[in-house]
C-alpha positions in Angstrom: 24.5 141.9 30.2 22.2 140.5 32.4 24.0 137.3 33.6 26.9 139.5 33.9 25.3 141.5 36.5 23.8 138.7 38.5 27.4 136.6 38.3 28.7 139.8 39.6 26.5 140.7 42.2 26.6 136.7 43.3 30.5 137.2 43.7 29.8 140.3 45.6 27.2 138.7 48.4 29.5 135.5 48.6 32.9 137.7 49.4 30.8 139.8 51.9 29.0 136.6 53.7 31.5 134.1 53.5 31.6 133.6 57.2 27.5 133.1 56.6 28.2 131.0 53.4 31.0 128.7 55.4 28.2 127.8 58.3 25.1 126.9 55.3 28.0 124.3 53.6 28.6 123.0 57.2 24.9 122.6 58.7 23.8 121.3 54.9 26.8 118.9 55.2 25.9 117.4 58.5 22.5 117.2 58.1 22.5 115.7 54.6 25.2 112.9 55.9 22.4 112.1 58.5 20.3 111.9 55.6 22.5 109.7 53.5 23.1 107.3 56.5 19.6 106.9 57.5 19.0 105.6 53.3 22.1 103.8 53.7 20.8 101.7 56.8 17.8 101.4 55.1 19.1 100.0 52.2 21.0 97.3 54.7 17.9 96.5 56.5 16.7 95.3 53.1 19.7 93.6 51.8 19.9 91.6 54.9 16.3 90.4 54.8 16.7 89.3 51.2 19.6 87.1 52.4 19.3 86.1 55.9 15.1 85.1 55.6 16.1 82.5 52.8 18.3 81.2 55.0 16.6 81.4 58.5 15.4 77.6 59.7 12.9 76.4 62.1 13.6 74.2 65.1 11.8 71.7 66.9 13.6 71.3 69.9 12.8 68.0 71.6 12.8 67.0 75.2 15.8 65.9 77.1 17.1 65.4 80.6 15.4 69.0 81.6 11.9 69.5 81.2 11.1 72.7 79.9 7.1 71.9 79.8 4.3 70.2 80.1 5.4 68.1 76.7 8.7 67.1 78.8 7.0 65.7 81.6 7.2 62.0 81.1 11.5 62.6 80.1 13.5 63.0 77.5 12.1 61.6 73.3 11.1 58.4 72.8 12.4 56.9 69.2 8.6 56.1 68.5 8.5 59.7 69.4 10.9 60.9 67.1 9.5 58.5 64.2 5.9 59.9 64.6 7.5 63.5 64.4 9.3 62.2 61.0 6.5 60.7 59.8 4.4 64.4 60.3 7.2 65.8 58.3 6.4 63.6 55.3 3.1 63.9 56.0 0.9 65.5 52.8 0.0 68.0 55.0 3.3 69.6 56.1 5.6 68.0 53.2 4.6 70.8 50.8 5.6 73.5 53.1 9.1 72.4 54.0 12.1 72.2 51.7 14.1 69.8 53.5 14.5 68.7 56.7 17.2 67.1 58.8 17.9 65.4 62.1 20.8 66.8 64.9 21.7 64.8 67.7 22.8 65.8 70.8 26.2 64.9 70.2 26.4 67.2 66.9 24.6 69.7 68.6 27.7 69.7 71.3 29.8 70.2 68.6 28.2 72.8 67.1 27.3 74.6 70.4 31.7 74.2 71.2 32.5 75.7 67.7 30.2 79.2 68.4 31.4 79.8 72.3 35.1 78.1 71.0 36.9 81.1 73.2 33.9 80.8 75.9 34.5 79.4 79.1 31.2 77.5 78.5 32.2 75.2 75.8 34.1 73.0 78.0 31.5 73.2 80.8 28.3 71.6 79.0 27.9 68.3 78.3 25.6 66.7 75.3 22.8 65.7 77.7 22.3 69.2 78.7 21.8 70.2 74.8 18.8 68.7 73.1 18.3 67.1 69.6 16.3 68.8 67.2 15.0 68.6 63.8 16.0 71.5 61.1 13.6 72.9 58.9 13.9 75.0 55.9 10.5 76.4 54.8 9.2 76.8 51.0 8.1 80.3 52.2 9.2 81.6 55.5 6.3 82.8 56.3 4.3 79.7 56.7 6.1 79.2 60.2 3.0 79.4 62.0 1.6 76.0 60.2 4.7 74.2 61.2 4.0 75.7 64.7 0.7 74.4 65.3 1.6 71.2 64.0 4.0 70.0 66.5 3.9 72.7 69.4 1.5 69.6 71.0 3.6 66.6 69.9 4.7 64.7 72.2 8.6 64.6 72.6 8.7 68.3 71.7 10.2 70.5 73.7 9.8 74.1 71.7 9.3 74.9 68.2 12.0 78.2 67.5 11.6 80.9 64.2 14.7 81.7 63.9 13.8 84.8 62.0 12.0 85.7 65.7 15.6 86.7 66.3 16.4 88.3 63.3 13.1 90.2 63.9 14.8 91.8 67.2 18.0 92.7 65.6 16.4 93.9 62.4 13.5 96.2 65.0 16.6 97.8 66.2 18.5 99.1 63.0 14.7 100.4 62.3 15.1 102.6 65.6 18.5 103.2 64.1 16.9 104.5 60.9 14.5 106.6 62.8 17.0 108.3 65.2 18.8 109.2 62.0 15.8 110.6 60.3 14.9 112.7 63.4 17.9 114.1 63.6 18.8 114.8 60.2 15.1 116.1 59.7 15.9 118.8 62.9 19.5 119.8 61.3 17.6 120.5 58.0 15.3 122.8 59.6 18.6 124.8 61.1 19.9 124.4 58.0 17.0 126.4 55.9 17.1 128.3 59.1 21.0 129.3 58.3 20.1 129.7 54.9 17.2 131.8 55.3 18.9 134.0 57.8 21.7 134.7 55.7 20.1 135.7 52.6 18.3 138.1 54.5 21.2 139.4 56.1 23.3 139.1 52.5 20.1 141.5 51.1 19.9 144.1 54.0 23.5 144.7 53.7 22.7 145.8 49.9 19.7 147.8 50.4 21.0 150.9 48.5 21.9 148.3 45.4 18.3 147.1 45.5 17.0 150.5 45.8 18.9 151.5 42.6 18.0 148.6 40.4 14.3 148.8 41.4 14.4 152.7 40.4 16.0 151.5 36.9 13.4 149.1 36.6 15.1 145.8 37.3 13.2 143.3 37.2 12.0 141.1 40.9 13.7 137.9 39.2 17.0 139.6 38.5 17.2 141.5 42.0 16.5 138.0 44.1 18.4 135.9 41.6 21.9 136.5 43.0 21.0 136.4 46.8 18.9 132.5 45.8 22.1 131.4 44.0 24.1 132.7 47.0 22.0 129.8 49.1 22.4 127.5 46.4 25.6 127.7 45.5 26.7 127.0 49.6 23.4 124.0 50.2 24.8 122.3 47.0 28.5 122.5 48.1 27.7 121.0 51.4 25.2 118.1 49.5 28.3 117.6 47.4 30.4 117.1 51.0 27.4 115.1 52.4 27.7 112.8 49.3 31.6 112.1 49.6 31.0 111.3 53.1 28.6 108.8 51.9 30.5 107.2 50.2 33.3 107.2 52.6 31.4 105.4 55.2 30.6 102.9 52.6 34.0 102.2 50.8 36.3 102.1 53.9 33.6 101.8 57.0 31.1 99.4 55.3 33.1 97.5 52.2 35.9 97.4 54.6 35.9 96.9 57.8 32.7 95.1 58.5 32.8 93.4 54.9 36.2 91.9 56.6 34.9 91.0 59.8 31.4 89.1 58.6 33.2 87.4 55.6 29.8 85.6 55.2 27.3 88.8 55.2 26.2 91.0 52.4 26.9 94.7 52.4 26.0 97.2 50.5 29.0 98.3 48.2 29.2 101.8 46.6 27.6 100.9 43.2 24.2 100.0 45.4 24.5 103.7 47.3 24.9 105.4 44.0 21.1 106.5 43.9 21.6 108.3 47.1 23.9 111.0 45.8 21.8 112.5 43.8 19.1 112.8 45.8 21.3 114.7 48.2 22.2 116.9 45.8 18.9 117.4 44.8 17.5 117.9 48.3 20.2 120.3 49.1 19.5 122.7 46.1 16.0 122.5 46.8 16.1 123.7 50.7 18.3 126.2 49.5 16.2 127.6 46.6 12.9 127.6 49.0 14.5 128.9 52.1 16.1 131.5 49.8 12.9 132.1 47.9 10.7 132.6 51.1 13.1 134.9 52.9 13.0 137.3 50.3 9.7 136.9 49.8 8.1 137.2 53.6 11.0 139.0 55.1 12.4 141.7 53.1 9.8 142.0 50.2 11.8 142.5 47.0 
């Protein structure tokens, strides 16, 4: 008898508020998406970093034509200079951090800088002796670049010792800022949204004051009287976390796993499978702000 009241009374305040009920699924949806994306990027951030860091290399760039410093001053490596340099790299006190190592001239570094700028006006414009030969260093543990830093930074013949993950630092500091913007904003659009909810409930329950009166005087109880108007906000928050997680997984089938998958052949994306765990946790978080916006509406505002 009872959950046929509340189910009716529930289909009463969502015909009368349905305007109000249309605005909680839309300002859940949006702000839950910004939610989802945010974990999504976040989840990329980390994917990325598991594959690009046990691929990034370290360069020693040696001197050429162009000084660059004070290593470069007396011209461009020596081949005593270069063997000294190979025999630090089999040294017993650099061999153990270094996987392997190999040698690129400046004629295969030409090549290689005309195959990246192949539709660049530059590739046809620099010559080999502007380019300068370097030695290519995969580490045991990326994070031992410092060592190999220190170690010939001051050699003789070297022009610059390069992290490449340096640059993957930059790119990866910026999807961070990405990940917070996201955050912000989703965090502000939740606070509408338990604004909406909160609002509407309250506006859902004023407009049945003579119903509430009548069931307190017949001695319903507070849980039955506040049921219907909490599953009113429920019902809308977990319609628009159910939106918010299609549009999840939209961006990740056809945005993600297809247009950038197709682009960067070479790159790992997350595929839907990987996102799974974030659709829940919308869902969850939506019925949540729903049931305590709800909760404390009734509570502070109106009493019942």
């Amino acid at each position: 008898m009872r959950l046929a009241f509340i189910m009716s009374e529930l289909g009463s305040g969502l015909r009368r508020n349905l305007t109000m009920v249309i605005s909680v699924i839309l300002v859940t949806f949006v702000s839950l998406t910004f939610v989802g994306a945010a974990g999504l990027l976040q989840m990329q951030i980390g994917q990325l970093k598991g594959f690009w860091y046990d691929k990034v290399q370290v360069t020693i760039y040696l001197c050429n034509d162009v000084p660059a410093n004070t290593n470069c001053i007396a011209g461009p490596v020596t081949d005593e200079q270069k063997k000294t340099i190979e025999g630090l790299l089999e040294s017993d006190a650099v061999k153990p951090y270094i996987e392997t190592w190999s040698y690129e001239s400046q004629a295969e570094a030409l090549v290689h800088f005309q195959e990246q700028f192949i539709n660049s006006p530059m590739a046809d414009s620099v010559e080999a002796a502007n380019l300068p030969s370097s030695f290519r260093i995969k580490l045991t543990d990326p994070e031992k670049y410092q060592i190999i830093n220190e170690t010939f930074s001051a050699t003789p013949g070297v022009d610059s010792v390069v992290d490449q993950r340096a640059v993957l630092e930059k790119l990866f500091s910026w999807m961070y800022i990405a990940t917070y913007v996201a955050v912000g904003v989703a965090g502000l659009m939740i606070v509408c949204a338990a604004l909406l909810i909160a609002t509407t409930i309250r506006l859902s329950a004023q407009s049945r004051t003579r119903e509430i009166e009548i069931m307190r005087l017949v001695g319903a109880s507070r849980t039955v009287i506040q049921l219907p108007f909490v599953l009113e906000g429920v019902i809308a928050a977990t319609i628009g976390a159910l939106l918010a997680s299609g549009a999840v997984w939209a961006i990740v089938q056809f945005f993600v796993g297809g247009e950038l998958a197709r682009a960067n052949s070479g790159t790992p994306f997350i595929s839907t499978s990987d996102a799974f765990v974030i659709y829940p946790v919308l869902v969850l978080l939506g019925v949540v702000l729903a049931g305590v916006a709800s909760a404390v509406s009734l509570r502070k505002n109106l009493k019942v």
